[in-house]
N, C-alpha and C positions, 0 to 999 in steps of 0.2 A: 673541256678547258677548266682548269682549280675555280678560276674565277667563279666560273658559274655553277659549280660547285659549293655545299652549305658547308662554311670552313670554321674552324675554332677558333684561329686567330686570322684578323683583319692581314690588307694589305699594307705595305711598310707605310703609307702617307697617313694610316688609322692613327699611328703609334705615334706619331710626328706630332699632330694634331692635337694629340693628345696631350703632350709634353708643353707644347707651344701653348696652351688654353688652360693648363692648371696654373702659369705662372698669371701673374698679378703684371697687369697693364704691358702683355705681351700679344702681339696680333700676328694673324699666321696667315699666309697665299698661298696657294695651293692653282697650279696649272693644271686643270684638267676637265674634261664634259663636265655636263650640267649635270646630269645626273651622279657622280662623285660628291657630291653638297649634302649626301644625304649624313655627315658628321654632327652636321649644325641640327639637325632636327631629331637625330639620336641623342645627342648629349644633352638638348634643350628638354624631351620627355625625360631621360631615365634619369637625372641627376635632379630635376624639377626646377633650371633655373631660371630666374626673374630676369636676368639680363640677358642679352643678346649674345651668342657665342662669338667670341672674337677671331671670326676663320672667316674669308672673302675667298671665293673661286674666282680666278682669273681664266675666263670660259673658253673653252678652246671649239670652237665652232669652225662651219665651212668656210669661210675668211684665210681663218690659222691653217687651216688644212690645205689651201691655196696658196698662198702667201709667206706663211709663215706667222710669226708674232708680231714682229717686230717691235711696237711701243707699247704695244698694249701690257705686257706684263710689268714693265718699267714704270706704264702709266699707273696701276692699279697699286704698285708699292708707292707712290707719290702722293699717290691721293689719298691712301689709310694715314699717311704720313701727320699730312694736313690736316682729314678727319677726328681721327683716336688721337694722335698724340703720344704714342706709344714708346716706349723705354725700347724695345724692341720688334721689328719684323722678321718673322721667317717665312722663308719663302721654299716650299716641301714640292720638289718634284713629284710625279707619280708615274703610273707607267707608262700611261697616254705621252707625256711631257718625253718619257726615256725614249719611246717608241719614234715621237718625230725628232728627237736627237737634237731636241732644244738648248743651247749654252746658258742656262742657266744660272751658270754664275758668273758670265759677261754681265746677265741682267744686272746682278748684286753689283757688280763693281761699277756698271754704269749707276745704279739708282743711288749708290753711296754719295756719288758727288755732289746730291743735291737735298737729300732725305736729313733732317734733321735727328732722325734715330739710329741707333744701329741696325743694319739688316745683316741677314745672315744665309746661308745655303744648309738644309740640311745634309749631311753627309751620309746620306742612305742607299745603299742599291736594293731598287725594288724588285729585279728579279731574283735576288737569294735570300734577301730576308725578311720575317714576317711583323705584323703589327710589332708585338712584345721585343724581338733584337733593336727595332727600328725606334722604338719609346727606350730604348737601355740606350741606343747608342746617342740618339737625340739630347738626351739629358746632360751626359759626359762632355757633347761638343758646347753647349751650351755653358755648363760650366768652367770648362777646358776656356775658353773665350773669354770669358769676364777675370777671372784669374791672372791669365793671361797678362791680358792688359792692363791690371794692378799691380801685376809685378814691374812692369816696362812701365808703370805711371807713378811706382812706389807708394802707392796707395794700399799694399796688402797687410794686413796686419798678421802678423807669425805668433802673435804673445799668446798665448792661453789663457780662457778666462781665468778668474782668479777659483773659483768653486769648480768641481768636476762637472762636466757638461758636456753635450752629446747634439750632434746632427742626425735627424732623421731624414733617411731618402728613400727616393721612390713610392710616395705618396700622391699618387694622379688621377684629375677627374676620369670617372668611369671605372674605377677599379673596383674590384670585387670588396666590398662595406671598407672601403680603405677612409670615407669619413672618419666612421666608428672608428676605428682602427688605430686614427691618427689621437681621438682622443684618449682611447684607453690607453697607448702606448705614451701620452706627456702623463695621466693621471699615475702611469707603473715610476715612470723617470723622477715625478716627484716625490712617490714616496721612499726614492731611495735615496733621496736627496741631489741629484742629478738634475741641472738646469737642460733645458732645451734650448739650443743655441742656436739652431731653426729648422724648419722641416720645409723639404724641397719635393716638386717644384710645388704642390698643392698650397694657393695662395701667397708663393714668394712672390719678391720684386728682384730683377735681375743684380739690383744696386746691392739687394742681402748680399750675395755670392760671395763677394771677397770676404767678410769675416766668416766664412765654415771652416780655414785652416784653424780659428782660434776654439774650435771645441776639441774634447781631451780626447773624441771618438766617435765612428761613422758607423750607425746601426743600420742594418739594411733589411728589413722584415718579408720582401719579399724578392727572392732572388730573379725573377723575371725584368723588374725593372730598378736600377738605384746599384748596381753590381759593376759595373763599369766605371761610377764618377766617383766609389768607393776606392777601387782600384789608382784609379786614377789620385786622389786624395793621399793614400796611403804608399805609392812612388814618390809624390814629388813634395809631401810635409812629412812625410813619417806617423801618419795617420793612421791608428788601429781601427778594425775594422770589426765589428760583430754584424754576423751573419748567419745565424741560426733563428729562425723563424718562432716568437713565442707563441705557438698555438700547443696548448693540451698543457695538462700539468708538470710533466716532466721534462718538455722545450721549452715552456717560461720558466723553470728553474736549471733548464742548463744555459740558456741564454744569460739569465740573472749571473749564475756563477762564472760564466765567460768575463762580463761587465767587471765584476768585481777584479778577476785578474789583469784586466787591460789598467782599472785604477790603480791597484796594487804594484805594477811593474812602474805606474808613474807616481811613485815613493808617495801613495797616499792609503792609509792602513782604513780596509774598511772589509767589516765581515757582513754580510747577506746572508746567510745561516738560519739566525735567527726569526728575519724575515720571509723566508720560503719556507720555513715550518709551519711558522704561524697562518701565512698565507692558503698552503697548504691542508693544515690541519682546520681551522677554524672560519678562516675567511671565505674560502672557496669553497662551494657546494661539490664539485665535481670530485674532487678527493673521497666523498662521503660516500657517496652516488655509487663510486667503482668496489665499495665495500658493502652496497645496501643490496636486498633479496629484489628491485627489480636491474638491478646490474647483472644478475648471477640469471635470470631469465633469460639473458641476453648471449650468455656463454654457446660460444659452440657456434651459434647464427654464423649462415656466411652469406657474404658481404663483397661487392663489385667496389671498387674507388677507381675514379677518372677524374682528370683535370689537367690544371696549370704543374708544373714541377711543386708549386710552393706549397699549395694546400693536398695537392693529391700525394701528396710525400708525408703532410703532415697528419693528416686524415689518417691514414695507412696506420701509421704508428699507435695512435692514439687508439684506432678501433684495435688494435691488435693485443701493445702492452698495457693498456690502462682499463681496457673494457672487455677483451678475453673473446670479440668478438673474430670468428674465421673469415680472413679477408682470402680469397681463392683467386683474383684477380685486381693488380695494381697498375694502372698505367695513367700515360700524357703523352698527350700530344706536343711537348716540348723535344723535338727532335733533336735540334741543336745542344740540349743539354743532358741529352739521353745517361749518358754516364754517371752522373751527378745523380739523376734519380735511381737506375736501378741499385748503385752501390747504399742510399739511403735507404729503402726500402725490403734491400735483402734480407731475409729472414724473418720477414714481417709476415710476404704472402705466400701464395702457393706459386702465383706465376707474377712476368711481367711485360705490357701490351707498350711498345711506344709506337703510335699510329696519329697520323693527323686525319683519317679518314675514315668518318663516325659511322660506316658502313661495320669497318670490322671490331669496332668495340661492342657494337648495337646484334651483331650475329655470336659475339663471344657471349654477352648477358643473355642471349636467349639460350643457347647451349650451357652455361653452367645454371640457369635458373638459380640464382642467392635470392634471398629473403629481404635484400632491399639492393637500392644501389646509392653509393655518393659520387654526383655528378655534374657534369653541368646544363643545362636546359635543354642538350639536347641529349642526353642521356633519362634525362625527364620524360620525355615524351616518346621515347622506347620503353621505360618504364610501365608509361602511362598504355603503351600497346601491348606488354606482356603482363599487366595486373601485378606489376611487383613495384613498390614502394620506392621512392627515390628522392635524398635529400640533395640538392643545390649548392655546392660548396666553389663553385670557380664560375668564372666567365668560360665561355659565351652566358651572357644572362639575359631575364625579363626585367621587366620593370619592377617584379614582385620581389626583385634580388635590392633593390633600393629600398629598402623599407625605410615608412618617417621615426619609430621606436628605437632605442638603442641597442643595436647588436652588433656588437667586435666579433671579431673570430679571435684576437690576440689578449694578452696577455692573461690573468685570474677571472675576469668575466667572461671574456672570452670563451676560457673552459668551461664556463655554465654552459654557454652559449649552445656549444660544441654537443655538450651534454644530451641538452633538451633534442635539438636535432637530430641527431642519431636515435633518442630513444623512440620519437615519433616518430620514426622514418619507417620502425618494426611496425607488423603487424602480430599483437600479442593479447594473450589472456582471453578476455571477452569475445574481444572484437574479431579474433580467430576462431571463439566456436560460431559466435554466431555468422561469419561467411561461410563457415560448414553446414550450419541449419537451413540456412538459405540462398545457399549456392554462388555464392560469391558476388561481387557488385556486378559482373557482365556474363547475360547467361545465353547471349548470342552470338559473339562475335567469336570464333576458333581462329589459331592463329598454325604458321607454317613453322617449318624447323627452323627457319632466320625472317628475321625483319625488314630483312634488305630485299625480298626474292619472295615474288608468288609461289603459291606451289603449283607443282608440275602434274599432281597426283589426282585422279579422279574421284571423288568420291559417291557413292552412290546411296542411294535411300535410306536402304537398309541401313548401311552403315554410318551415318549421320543420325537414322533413328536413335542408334547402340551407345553413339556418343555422347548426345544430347541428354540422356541417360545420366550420365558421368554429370556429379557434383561439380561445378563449374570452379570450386580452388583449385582442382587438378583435372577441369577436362586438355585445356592446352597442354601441361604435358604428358596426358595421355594421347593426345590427337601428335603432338612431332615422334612419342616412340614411336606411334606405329607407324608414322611414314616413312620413319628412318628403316625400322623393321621390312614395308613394302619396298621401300628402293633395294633394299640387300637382295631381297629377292628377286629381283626384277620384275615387280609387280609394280602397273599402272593404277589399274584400279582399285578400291577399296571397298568390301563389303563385310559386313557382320563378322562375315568368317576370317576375313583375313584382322581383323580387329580384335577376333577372339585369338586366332593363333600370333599375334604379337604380344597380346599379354600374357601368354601360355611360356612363351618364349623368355619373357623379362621375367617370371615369374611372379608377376606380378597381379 
């Protein structure tokens, strides 16, 4: 079963929750066992926060499973009502809730008659789609809603600010350093003179909502979530939209230079030129870096990338055109938007993997063995199983992905950022002879030809003696050719000899 299964992205009530708990004095219900609660103690560790997550399970026990709900779900929106005081409730089916074919949004339309808040239904199906669709589409209804009903209350304001000005979305608790993110992206806005007209939902209040028609344009940095209410924005005001990711130096200046044409087409003369040179040449280390003797160390290296669409898209590039490094394999687990990434990353690598199932990314990095990988934590700890290096760049994450120090992955810091990581991620110079001096950090553990799958093959004394022999940076992959070499044969076992005639073989 997926469930039980270690998955990249959460199930759609993760995404829900998620949406629901970055806005400001919004409370969220959620139908489902007790054990589904485990939201409120994820976000309470990895985000560090002081307050109480604003998510209530409404418990679905042997009672409900008897009986049904009846008041209890009605009850529990009644009483946040009273409690919090909330601008908003949502109230996020999940699959449990799908499963006993709960009406769910009888509950909403009952609790509205008496709830002094808005409540709302998420509009997610949880058997097709996952965390990330389920936080894009969450977001859209959300806004879709308040809008809405500005317009039907003539409350919405259409004018545009008077200064060029911009909506940032898709900014939400748990996101990959989308803190950081959010500040270096108002610090890039202002020096271009671009006001911030607000960033959603990451600490909105649902009341903001009606003035986002009034900014000149909808930036959406990471296309997994904020892509839909952009859309949506840009239907029904005529809202432009930028949507190119400023990570690495040459996305924060085509990004920049999008901006500049979205201002330009709305009869306001402004040249960015001048400032992505300067940016480029002087302000930002990573420009320098891609021209210094140890960036040229770096050439040729190959290189595994895995993630979300947004960073393992952007990753790609940057390792590729900006740092000369061989990316041999490019993928994500973003199924749903599979197109979107291979057509970005065309020609960037060798190959490209779209898999939600960290089995066969984890058997790919041990067969092409690269010199590092960028990943996500669980691409980390395949890493951490084949002794090859692995940088952190997407969710699924640890807590070690929150850091308290400031680190964007977006815009000219950003590319520092980007920099340092990848350069540390290599194993180089020094630190490469001496794991040849001394045999590398693990001179016990031999590993099979995949990570997913014991091996089949015998080995015996001798030839464990022979291995063991073997300098520990290259005994693992001398230990999978020869097994590969013993399977071709149809050889079970493994001795001296057949360890000598596989090398004999590889020539090696």
């Amino acid at each position: 079963m997926k469930l039980a299964y270690w998955m990249y992205a959460g199930p759609a009530h993760i995404g829900t929750l998620r949406i629901s708990s970055s806005f400001r004095n919004v409370h969220a219900i959620m139908h489902a066992p007790l054990g589904d609660d485990y939201f409120n103690v994820m976000r309470s560790m990895l985000e560090r926060e002081r307050n109480f997550t604003p998510v209530t399970t409404s418990i679905v026990d042997r009672n409900v499973l008897a009986r049904g709900s009846q008041e209890k779900v009605i009850d529990n929106i009644l009483r946040k009502d009273v409690e919090e005081r909330p601008d908003l409730i949502v109230l996020t089916p999940t699959c449990t809730s799908s499963i006993l074919q709960e009406d769910l949004q009888n509950f909403v339309e009952r609790a509205k008659e008496s709830a002094q808040c808005d409540v709302l239904l998420a509009d997610v199906n949880h058997y097709r789609i996952n965390e990330l669709q389920a936080a894009d589409r969450t977001l859209e209804q959300i806004v879709r809603f308040y809008l809405d009903r500005a317009q039907r209350q003539g409350t919405l304001s259409h004018q545009r600010t008077e200064q060029p000005s911009v909506n940032i979305l898709g900014m939400t608790t748990l996101g990959f350093h989308n803190r950081h993110d959010t500040t270096e992206l108002q610090r890039l806005m202002a020096e271009l003179g671009i006001t911030v007209n607000a960033v959603i939902p990451a600490g909105a209040s649902v009341e903001e909502l009606q003035h986002l028609p009034r900014a000149w344009f909808n930036l959406v940095p990471y296309r997994e979530v904020g892509l839909l209410t952009a859309q949506y924005l840009q239907e029904t005001f005529d809202q432009p939209m930028v949507a190119i990711a400023p990570m690495g130096i040459t996305a924060t200046a085509d990004c920049i230079r999008q901006i500049q044409q979205v201002l330009n087409q709305q009869d306001t003369a402004v040249d960015f030129e001048p400032f992505i040179d300067r940016q480029t040449r002087f302000a930002s280390e990573a420009a320098w870096f891609s021209h210094s003797i140890d960036c040229q160390n770096l050439t040729g290296k190959r290189a595994v990338v895995f993630g979300d669409n947004t960073h393992a898209a952007a990753f790609t590039k940057i390792l590729s055109r900006e740092m000369g490094i061989h990316v041999v394999l490019a993928g994500t687990y973003c199924k749903h938007d599979a197109d979107w990434f291979e057509a970005e990353v065309a020609g960037h690598c060798d190959r490209v993997l779209i898999s939600d199932d960290h089995t066969v990314i984890a058997d790919a990095i041990a067969e092409l063995e690269p010199a590092a990988i960028f990943g996500t934590q669980m691409e980390r700890h395949v890493g951490k199983r084949l002794n090859i290096p692995c940088g952190v760049i997407a969710a699924p994450v640890h807590i070690q992905n929150f850091p308290v120090g400031y680190r964007p992955f977006v815009g000219y810091e950003g590319a520092n950022q980007i920099v340092d990581l990848v350069y540390n991620s290599f194993t180089l110079g020094m630190e490469d002879h001496l794991l040849e001096i001394f045999g590398g950090h693990d001179t016990k553990e031999v590993l099979t030809k995949t990570v997913s799958a014991d091996s089949d093959l015998d080995w015996k004394p001798d030839g464990l003696t022979e291995l063991n022999r073997i300098p520990g940076f290259v005994r693992g992959k001398v230990k999978r050719n020869t097994e590969k070499y013993a399977r071709e044969q149809g050889l079970t076992a493994i001795t001296a000899e057949v360890l000598y005639a596989a090398k004999e073989a590889l020539g090696a």
